[in-house]
C-alpha positions as CSV (number, residue, x, y, z in Angstrom):
1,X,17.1,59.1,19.2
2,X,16.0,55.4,18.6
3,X,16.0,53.7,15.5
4,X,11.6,53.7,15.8
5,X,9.2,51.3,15.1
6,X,6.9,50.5,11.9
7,X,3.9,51.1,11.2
8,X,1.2,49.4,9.7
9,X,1.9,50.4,5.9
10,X,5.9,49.9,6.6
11,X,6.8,53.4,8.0
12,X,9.1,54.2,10.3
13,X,7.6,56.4,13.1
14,X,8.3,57.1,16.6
15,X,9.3,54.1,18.9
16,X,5.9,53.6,20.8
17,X,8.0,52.5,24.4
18,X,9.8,56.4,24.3
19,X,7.5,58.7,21.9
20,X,9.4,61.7,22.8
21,X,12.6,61.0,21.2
22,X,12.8,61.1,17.4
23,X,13.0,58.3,15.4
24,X,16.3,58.0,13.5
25,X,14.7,58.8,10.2
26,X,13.3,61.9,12.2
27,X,16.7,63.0,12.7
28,X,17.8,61.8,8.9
29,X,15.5,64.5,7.8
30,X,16.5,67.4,9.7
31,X,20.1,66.3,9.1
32,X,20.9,68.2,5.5
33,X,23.6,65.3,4.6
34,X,21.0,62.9,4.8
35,X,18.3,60.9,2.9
36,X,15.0,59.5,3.6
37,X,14.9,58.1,0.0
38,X,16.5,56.3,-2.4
39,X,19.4,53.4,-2.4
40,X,20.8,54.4,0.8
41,X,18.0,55.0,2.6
42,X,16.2,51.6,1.8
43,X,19.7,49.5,2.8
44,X,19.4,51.3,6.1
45,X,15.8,50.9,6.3
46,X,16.5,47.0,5.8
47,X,18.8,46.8,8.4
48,X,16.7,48.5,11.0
49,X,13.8,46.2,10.1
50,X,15.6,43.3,10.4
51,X,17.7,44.4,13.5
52,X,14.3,45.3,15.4
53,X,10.7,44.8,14.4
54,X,11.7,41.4,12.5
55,X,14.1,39.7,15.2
56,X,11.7,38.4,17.4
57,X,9.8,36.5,14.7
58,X,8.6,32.8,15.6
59,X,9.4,30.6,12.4
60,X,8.2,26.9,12.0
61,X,10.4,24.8,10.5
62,X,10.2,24.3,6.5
63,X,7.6,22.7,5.0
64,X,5.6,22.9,8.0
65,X,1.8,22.7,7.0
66,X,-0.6,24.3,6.9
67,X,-2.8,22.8,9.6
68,X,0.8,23.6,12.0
69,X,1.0,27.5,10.9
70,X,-2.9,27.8,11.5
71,X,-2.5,26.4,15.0
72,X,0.3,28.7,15.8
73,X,-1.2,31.7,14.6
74,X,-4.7,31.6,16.3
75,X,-2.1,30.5,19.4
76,X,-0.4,33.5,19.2
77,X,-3.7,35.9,18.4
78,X,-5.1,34.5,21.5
79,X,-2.0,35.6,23.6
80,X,-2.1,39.0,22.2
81,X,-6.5,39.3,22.9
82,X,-5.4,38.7,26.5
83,X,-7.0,41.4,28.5
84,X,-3.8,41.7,30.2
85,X,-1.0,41.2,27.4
86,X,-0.7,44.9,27.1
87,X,0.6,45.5,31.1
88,X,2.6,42.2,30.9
89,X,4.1,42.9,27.0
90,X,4.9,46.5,28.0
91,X,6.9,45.2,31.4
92,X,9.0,43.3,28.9
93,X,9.2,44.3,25.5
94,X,8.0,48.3,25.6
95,X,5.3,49.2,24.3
96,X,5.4,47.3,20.6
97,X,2.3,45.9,18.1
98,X,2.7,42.3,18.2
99,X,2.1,41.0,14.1
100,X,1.0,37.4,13.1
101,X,-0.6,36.6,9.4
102,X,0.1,39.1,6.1
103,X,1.7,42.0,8.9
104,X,4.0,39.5,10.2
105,X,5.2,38.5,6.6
106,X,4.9,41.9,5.4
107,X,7.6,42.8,7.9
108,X,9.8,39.9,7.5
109,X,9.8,41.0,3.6
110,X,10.9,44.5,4.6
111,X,13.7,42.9,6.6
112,X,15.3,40.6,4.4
113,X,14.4,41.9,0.6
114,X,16.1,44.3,-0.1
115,X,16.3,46.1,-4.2
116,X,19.4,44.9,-5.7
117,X,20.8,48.8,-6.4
118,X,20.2,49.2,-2.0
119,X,22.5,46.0,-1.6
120,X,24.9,47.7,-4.1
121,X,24.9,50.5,-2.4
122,X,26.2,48.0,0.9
123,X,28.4,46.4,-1.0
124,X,30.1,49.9,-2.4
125,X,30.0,51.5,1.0
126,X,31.5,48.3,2.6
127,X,34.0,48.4,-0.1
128,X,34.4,52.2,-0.1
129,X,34.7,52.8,3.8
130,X,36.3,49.6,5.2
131,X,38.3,48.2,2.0
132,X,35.5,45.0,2.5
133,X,35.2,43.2,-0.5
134,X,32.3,40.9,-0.6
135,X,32.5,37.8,-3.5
């Protein structure tokens, strides 16, 4: 199992590096104690998000302009339209889409935005399993 990758629309689907083992919401559904919706599931989502397909992020620093993020971006596209990022990516990440622009901050808000009933459901959990009490 691996925890997967996302999609374009925010999914999480098979990790593209090893496509023959499931994905860990693969195994969530054939596992009868265990959701693919609701609370828990989009705290765990978060988690993954932010633990895989957002960690690698580039950020500029704040208040950076406009001008400055356009640079980086085509900088970045042009990397990626190598003919040979693919070969040289795959020797060192696996095998993932590289995002810039509205995927790039799609993911980030899948990462670190999380419903306030899914971050209750953390907080009860924490509280409930470990005796963590978060103020």
């Amino acid at each position: 199992m691996t925890w997967g990758a996302l999609d374009a629309d925010g999914n999480v689907v098979r990790d593209p590096t090893f496509p023959d083992l499931p994905s860990f919401k693969e195994v969530c559904d054939a596992t009868p104690a265990c959701e693919t919706s609701g609370e828990a599931w989009e705290a765990w989502k978060a988690f993954m998000i932010a633990g895989f397909p957002a960690q690698k992020m580039v950020f500029l620093p704040k208040g950076a302009d406009a001008d400055a993020m356009k640079t980086f971006t085509e900088a970045f596209n042009a990397v990626i339209a190598r003919d040979d990022f693919a070969e040289i990516s795959a020797k060192r990440l696996g095998v993932y889409p590289q995002m810039t622009g509205d995927m790039a901050t799609a993911t980030l808000k899948l990462g670190t935005e999380v419903d306030p009933s899914a971050k209750a459901f953390v907080v009860d959990w924490l509280k409930d399993a470990y005796g963590v009490s978060l103020k």
